[in-house]
N, C-alpha and C positions, 0 to 999 in steps of 0.2 A: 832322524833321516836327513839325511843331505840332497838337497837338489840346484838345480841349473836350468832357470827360465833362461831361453834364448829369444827375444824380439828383433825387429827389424830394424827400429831407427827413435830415435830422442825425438818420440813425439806422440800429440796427445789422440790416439784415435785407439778405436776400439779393442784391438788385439793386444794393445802393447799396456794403454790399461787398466785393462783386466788382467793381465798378464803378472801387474805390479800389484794390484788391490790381491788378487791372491796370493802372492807371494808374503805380499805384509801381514796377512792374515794368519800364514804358516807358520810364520816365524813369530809371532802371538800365541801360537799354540806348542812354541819350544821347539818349532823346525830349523833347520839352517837353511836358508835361503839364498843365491845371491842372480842377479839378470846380468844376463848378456846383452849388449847392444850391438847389433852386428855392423850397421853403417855409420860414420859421422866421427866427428874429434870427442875429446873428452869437455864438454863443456855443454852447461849447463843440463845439470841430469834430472829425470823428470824428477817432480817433488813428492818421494816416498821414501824411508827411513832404511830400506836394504840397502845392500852392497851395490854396486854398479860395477860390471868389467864393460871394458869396450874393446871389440876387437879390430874395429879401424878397418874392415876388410876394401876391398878395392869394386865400387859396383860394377864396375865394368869388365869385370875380369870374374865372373859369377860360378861360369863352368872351371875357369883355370887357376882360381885363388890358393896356389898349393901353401903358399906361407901361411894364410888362413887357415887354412882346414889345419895345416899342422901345430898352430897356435893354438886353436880351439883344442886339439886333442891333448894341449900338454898342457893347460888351465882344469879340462876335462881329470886326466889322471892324477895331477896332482893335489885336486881337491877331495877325489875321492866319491865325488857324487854318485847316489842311489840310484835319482832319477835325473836324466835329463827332457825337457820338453821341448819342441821347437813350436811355437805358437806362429804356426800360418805362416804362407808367402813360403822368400827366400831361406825364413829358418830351419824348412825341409835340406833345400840343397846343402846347405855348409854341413850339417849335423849327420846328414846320412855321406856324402862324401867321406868328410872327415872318418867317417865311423868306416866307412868301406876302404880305407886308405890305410889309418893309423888302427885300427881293428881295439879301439878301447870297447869296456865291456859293460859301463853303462847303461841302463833300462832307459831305450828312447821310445818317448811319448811323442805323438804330432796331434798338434791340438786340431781339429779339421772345423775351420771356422768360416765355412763358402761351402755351399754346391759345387763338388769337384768337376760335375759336367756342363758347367758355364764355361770354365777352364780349359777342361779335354776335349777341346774339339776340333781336333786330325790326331790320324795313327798315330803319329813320330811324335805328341805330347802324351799320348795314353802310353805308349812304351817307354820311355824315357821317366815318368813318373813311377811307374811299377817298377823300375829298374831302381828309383830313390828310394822307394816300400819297403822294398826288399831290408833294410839295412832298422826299418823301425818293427817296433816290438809291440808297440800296444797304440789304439786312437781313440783319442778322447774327441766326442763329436757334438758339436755347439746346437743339435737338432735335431729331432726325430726323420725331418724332410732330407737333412744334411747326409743325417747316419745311411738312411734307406738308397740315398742317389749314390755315397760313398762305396755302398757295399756291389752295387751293378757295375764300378769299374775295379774292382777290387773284393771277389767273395772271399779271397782266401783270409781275410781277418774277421768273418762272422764272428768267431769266437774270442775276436779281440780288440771289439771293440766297442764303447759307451756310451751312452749318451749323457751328457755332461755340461748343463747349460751355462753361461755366464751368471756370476751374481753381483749383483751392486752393493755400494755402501748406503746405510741408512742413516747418513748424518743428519745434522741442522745444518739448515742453510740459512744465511744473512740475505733475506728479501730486498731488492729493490724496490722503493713504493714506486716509482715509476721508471720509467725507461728514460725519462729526462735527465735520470741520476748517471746516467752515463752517456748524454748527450743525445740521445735519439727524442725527437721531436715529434707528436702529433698524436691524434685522435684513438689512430688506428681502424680497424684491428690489425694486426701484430702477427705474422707468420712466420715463425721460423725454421730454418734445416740448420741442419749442423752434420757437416761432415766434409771430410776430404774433399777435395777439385779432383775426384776421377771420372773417367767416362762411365764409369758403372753407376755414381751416384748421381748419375741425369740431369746436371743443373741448367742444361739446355731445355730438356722437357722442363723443367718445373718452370724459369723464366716464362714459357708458353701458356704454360696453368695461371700462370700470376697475372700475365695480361687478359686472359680473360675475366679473371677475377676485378681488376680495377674496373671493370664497365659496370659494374651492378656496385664495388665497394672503393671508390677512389679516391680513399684519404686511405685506404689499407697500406700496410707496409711489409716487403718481407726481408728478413734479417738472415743472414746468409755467414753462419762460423765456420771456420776451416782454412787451410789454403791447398795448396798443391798442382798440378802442371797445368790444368786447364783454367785455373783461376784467371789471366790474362785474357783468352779468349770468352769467358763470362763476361768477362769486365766490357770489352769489347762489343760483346753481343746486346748490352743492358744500354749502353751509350750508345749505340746505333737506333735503337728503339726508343732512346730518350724517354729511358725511366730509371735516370738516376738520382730521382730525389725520391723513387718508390720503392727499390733495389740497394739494399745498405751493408757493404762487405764488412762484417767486423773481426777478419783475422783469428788470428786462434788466439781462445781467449781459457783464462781459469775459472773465470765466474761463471761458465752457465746453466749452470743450477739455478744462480740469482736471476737472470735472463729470462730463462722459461718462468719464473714464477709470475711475469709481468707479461708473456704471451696469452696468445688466444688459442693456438693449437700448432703444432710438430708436425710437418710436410717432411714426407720420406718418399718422393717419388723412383728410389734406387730400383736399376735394373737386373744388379745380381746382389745380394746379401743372404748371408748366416741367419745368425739374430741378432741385432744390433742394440746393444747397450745402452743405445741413445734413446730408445724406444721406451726400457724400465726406467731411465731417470725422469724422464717426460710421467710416465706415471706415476712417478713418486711425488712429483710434484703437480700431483691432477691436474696434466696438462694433456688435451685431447689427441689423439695421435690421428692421420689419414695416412697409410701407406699402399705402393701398391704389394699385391700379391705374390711376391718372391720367397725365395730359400724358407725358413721357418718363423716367418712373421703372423703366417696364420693359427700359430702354435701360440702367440700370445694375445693379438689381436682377435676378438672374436667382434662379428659387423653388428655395431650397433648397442654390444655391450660392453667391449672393452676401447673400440674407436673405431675405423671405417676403414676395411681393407678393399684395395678396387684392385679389378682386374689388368694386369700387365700393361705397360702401353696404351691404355685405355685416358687419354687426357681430359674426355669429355664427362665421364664418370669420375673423376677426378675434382673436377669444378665443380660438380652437383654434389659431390662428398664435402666440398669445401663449405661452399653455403649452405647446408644441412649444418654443418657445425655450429657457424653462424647465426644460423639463425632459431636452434631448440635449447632450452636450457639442458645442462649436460651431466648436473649433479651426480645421476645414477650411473650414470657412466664410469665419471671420475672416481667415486669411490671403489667400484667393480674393480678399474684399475690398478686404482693406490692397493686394495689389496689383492690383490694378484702377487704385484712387487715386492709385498713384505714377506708377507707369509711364503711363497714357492720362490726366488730369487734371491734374497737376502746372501748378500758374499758370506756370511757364519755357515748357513746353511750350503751352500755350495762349496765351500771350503774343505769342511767335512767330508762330502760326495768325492774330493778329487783325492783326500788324503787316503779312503776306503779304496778308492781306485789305486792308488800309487801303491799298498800294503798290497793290493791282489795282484798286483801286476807283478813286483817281486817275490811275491807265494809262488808265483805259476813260475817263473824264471827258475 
């Protein structure tokens, strides 16, 4: 089988991959595989063993990129691929355009990785989106929470569409014995998030969590990976409040697997999410997780036995989630966790799920 992962941009966050752990896992099993990068120059491509194209497309020019779409269509036919996917975001727009323009004949998949009614909210986004639908064939949905809110803007795909969760690698990881090993200093305990600088991932609210957290625990520290548009005004808001010796940006990094194995628990106070990838690495490395109660995190998180889901917007349940972590041993937890991770997520195992998918989806075609 021949296919075409399409991602958003050379960079390390959750769509793009997973996007890539599958893809190398396809082509393990004797697929051809190759990813699209739809934004950015050719340089420095993430570190996985497939093909990389990049199509350079223009961000600004989203709705009207006709060289794009016609570039993507003649990469598209000349390689022949079975399937194409567009993994979340913009990979909707280029892929169903293209497809509605140059009419290649391609099996497109849209990986549906968000509650699409976070997103759809005025007419002219619900219409405009059904009009991009229109042009894909099959949805692979990252959640049962996902699939179900997907199908109330969209029933015309009951019958074509999956639920299909993300899976991780079950490598070894080279432990830091402490956090000094990469210069971060003190006692602790040790908070970390890791993700994107968007407004979705609430780094505003959690700074507010953290300060209340330093009145009861004020050697704590919270470690903060990622970057992206808000990260300035973090930075900002953390120096305003003069807590930058408790507030520690460490950029986007490859090690943090090693990272987490030196934490005390994984803060995910995001305001829209999928299921986040970040969530099974923290469990593989029985690392306690607190999130709030978004898209399909209760689908992994179960309270108190897999780690502590609190209620949306809830900042005060949030701190008392905190210091509960704090302060019980967690043992029964973590292993509940660690396997959870192995055993139902494992990338082998979801690999397989998507290649089953990929065969039906070309049976029904």
């Amino acid at each position: 089988m021949r296919i075409l992962q399409i991602i958003q941009r050379n960079q390390l966050r959750g769509a793009e991959v997973f996007a890539c752990q599958l893809s190398e896992q396809l082509i393990n099993l004797g697929h051809s595989v190759d990813v699209m990068i739809l934004f950015g120059d050719k340089i420095a491509p993430l570190d996985y063993s497939m093909p990389f194209l990049f199509l350079q497309a223009d961000e600004k020019k989203r709705w009207f990129n006709f060289k794009a779409y016609k570039k993507l269509a003649q990469v598209i036919n000349e390689n022949q691929y079975d399937i194409v996917q567009a993994n979340a975001g913009d990979t909707l727009k280029y892929a169903s355009l293209s497809k509605k323009i140059y009419k290649w004949k391609s099996t497109l998949i849209f990986r549906n990785a968000n509650k699409v009614g976070d997103f759809l909210t005025s007419f002219q986004k619900r219409k405009i989106n059904a009009w991009l639908m229109k042009e894909v064939d099959f949805v692979a949905s990252v959640s049962h929470e996902c699939l179900s809110n997907f199908l109330q803007f969209f029933p015309g795909f009951k019958n074509r569409i999956e639920y299909l969760p993300i899976g991780i690698k079950t490598k070894e990881v080279i432990e830091y014995k402490l956090l000094t090993d990469i210069g971060i200093e003190g006692q602790g305990p040790f908070l970390l998030h890791v993700g994107s600088f968007m407004p979705e991932k609430n780094h505003f609210g959690l700074v507010n969590i953290f300060s209340n957290i330093l009145t009861s625990y004020p050697d704590a520290k919270l470690l903060l990976i990622g970057e992206g548009k808000t990260k300035e005004r973090i930075i900002n808001v953390v120096s305003e409040k003069e807590l930058n010796k408790s507030i520690l940006f460490l950029g986007q990094r490859k090690d943090v697997l090693s990272i987490m194995a030196c934490c005390d628990m994984l803060v995910l106070p995001s305001l829209i999410e999928g299921l986040p990838g970040v969530i099974l690495e923290a469990f593989l490395q029985k690392l306690p997780v607190i999130a709030y109660d978004v898209g399909g995190i209760k689908e992994i998180i179960n309270n108190n036995q897999t780690g502590w889901i609190v209620p949306k917007n809830n900042q005060t349940a949030f701190v008392e989630a905190i210091k509960k972590c704090l302060e019980y041993n967690n043992n029964v937890l973590k292993n509940n966790a660690y396997e959870i991770a192995i055993n139902k997520f494992s990338i082998n195992n979801i690999s397989d799920r998507f290649l089953f998918f990929y065969n039906k989806s070309l049976a029904i075609q």
